[in-house]
N, C-alpha and C positions, 0 to 999 in steps of 0.2 A: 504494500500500500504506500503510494504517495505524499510525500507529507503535507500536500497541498489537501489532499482529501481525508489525511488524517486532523487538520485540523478547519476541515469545513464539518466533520464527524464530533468532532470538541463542541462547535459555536452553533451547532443544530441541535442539543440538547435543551427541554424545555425551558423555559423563563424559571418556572417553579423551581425544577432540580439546581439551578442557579442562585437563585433567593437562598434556598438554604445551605448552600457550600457559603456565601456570603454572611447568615446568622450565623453559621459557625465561628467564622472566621474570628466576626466584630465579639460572640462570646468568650474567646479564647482571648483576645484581647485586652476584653475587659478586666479578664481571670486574672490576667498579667498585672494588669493597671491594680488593682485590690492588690492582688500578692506586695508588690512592691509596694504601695499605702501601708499595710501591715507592718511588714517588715523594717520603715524607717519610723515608724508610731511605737510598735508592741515593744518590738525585740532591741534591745540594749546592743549599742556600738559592739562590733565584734566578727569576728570570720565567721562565723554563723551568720548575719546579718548578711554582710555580704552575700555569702551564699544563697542564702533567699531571692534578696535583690537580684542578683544573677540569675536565678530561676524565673522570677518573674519578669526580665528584660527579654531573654527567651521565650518566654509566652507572647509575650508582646510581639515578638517577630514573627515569631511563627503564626498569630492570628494577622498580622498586618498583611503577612505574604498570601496565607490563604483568603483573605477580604477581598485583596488585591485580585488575585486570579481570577475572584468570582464576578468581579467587575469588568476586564477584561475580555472573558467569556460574555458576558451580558453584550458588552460594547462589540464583540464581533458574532452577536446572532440578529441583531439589530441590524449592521450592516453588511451582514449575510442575506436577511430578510428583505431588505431596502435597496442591493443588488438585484435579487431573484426575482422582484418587481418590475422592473426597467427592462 
């Protein structure tokens, strides 16, 4: 398979199934945003602290990147859609 058709097969998957790889995304995010709130409020200065914080900076990316994607995806079913029109 071509990878032009492998990613017309990506950006033709429903709007729906895309919403929610995008809830995921923005909740794993969040997860990150709270961890890190906790961790510089609860938990005392310390390599533990750190480590948290570090745990939740990683949450944070890894929801931003999958947000991202699912946005991305959005923006090319749209002008996959808006092609197939014309």
């Amino acid at each position: 398979m071509r990878i032009k058709d492998k990613l017309i097969n990506y950006c033709s998957a429903p709007l729906a199934q895309c919403f929610k790889q995008f809830r995921l995304g923005a909740v794993v995010f969040f997860a990150g945003l709270v961890v890190v709130y906790i961790a510089s409020q609860a938990v005392p200065p310390s390599l533990t602290q750190e480590l948290i914080t570090l745990a939740g900076l990683l949450l944070i990316g890894v929801g931003f990147i999958i947000a991202i994607a699912a946005q991305m995806r959005m923006l090319g079913a749209r002008l996959l859609a808006f092609w197939r029109k014309q």
